[in-house]
Every structure is written in structure tokens, then in C-alpha cells.
LUMGULUM-471119 format. One record per atom (N, C-alpha, C): residue number from 1; residue in three letters; atom name; x, y, z. Coordinates in steps of 0.1 Angstrom, whole numbers. Layout:
N
{NUM; Ala; CA; {X; Y; Z}} ...
This chain:
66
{1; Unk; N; {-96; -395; -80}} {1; Unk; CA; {-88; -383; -82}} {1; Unk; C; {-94; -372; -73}} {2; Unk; N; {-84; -366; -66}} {2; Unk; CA; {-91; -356; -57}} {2; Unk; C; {-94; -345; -68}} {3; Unk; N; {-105; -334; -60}} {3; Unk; CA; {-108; -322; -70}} {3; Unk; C; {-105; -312; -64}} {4; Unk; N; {-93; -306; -70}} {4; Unk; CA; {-85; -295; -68}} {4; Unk; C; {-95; -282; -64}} {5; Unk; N; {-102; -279; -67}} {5; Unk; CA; {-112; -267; -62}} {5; Unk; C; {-116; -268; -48}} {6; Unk; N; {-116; -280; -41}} {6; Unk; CA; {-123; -278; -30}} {6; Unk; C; {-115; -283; -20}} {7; Unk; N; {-102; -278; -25}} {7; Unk; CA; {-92; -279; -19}} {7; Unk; C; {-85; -261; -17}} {8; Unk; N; {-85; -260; -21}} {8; Unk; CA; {-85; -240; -24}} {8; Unk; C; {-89; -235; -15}} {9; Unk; N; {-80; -222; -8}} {9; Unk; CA; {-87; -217; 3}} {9; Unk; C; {-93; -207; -1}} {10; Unk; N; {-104; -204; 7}} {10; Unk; CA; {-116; -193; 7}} {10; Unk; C; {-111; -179; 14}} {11; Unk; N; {-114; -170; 8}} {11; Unk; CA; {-110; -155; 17}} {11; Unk; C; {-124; -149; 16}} {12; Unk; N; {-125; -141; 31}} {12; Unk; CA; {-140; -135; 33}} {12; Unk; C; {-131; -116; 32}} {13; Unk; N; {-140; -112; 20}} {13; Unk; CA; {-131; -102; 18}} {13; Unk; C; {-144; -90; 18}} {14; Unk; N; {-137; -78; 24}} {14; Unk; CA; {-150; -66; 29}} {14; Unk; C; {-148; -53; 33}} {15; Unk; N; {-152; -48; 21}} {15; Unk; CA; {-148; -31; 18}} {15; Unk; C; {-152; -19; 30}} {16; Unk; N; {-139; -20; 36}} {16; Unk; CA; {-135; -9; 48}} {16; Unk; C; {-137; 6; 44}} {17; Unk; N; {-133; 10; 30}} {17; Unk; CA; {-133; 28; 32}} {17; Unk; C; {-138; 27; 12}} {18; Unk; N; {-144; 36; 14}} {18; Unk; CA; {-154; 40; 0}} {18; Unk; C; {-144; 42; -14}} {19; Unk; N; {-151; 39; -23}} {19; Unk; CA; {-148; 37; -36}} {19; Unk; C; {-143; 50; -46}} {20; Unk; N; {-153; 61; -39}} {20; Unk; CA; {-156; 70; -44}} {20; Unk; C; {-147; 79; -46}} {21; Unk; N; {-142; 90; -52}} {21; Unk; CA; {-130; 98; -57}} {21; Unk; C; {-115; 85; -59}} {22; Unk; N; {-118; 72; -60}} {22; Unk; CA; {-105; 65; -61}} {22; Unk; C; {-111; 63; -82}} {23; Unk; N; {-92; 65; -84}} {23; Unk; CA; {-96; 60; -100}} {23; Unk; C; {-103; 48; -103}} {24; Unk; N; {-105; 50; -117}} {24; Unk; CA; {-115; 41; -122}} {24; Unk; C; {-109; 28; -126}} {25; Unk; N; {-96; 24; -128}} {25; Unk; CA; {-92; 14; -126}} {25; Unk; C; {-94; 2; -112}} {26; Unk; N; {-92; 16; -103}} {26; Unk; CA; {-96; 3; -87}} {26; Unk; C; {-115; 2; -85}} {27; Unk; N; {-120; 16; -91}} {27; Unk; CA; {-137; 9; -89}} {27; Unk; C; {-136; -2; -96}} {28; Unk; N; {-133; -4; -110}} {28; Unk; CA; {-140; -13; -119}} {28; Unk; C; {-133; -29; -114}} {29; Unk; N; {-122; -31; -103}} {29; Unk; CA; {-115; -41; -98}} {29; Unk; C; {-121; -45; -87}} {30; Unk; N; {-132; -33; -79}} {30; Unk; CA; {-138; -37; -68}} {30; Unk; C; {-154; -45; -75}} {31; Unk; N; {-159; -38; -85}} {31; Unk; CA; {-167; -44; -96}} {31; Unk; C; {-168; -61; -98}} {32; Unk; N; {-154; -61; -105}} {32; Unk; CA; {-149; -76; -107}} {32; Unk; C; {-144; -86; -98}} {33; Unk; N; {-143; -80; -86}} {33; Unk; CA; {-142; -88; -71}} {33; Unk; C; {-158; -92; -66}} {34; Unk; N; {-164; -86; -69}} {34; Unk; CA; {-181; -86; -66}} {34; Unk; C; {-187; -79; -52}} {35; Unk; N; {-180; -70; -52}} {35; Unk; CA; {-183; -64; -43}} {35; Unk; C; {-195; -50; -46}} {36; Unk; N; {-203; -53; -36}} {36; Unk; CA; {-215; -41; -42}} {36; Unk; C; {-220; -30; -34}} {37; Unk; N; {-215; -35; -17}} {37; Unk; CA; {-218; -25; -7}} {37; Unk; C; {-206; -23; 2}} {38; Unk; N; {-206; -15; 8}} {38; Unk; CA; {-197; -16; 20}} {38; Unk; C; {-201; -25; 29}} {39; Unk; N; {-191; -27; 44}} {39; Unk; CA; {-191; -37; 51}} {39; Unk; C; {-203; -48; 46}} {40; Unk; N; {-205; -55; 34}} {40; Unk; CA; {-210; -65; 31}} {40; Unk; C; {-200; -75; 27}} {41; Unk; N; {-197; -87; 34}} {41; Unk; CA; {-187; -93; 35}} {41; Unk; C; {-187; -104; 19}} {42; Unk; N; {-179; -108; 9}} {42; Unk; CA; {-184; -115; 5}} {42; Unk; C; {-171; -130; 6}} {43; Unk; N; {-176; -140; -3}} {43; Unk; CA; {-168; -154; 1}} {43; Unk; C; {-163; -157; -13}} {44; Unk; N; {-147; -154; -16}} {44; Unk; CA; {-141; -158; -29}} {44; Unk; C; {-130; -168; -27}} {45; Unk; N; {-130; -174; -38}} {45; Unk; CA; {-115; -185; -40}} {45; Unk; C; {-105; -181; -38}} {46; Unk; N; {-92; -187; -33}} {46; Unk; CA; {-81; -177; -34}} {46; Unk; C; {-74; -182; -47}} {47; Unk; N; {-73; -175; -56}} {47; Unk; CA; {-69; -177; -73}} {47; Unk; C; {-61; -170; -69}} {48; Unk; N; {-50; -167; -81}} {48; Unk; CA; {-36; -156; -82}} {48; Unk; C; {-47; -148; -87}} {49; Unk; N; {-53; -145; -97}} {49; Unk; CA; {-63; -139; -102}} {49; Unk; C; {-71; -126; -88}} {50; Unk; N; {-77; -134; -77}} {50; Unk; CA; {-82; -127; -69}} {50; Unk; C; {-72; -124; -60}} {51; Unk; N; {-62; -130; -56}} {51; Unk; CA; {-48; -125; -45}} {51; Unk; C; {-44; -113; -50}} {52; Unk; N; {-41; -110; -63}} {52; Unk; CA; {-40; -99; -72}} {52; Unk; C; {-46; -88; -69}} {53; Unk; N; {-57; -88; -76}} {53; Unk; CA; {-69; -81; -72}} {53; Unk; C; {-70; -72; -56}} {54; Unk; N; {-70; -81; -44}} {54; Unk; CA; {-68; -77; -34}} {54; Unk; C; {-61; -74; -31}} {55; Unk; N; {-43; -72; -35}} {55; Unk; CA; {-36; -71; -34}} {55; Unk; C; {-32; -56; -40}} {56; Unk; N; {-39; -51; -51}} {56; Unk; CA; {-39; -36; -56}} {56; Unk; C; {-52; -26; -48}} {57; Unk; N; {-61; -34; -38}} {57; Unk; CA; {-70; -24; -34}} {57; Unk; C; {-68; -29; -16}} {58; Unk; N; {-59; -33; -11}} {58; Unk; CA; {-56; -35; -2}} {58; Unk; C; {-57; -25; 7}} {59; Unk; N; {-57; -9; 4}} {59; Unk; CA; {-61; -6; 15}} {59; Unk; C; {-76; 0; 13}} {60; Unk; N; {-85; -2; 9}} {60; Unk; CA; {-99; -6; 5}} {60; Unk; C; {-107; -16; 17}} {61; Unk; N; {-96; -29; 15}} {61; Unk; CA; {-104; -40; 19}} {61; Unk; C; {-100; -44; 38}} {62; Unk; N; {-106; -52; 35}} {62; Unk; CA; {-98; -63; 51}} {62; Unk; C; {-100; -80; 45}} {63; Unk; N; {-94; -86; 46}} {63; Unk; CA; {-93; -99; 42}} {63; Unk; C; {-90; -105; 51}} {64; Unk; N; {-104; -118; 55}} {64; Unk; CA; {-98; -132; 67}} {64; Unk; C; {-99; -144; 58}} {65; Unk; N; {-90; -152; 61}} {65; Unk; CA; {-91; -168; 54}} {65; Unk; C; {-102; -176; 64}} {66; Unk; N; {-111; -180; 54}} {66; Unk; CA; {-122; -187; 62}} {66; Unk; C; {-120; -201; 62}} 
């Protein structure tokens, strides 16, 4: 049986413009993305869960499929 996880594509996702005066709904989404610095790039699954997510702070981020 193949295993569906490592089959999933990966997005290298990496915070372009600051957090700061944005509501507290999109900090605590950049939070739960795991993002902790600026341009620190990090490597997540693409879940509907995370496409989501990036998809409400889109102009925040920059996102490449790795």
C-alpha cells in the first residue's frame, strides 16, 4: 500500500511584510502556520487546512512548491 503522506506536496512558505498592527485573528494564523521570524523560510504539507491558512494571509507570505 502506498503511503499517502509522502505523496503530498510540500510548500516553502515565508513571511514578506510584518505581523504587526494586522488583527489578531491573522497573527495567531501566522502562529499556527509556525512561522516565528520574518524571511525565515519554513517547509509545510499542502493540507486544505494549510492552503487555507495561506490563503487568508496571502498577502503576508510568498509561497514556492518544493
Amino acid at each position: 500500500m502506498v503511503d499517502k503522506v509522502s505523496k503530498m506536496k510540500k510548500l516553502k512558505v515565508t513571511q514578506i511584510k510584518s505581523g504587526i498592527d494586522r488583527p489578531e485573528r491573522q497573527k495567531k494564523t501566522l502562529q499556527a502556520l509556525g512561522i516565528k521570524k520574518m524571511n525565515n523560510p519554513i517547509i509545510v504539507d499542502a493540507t486544505p487546512q494549510i492552503v487555507g491558512m495561506i490563503n487568508k494571509l496571502q498577502h503576508l507570505l510568498t509561497v514556492e512548491e518544493v
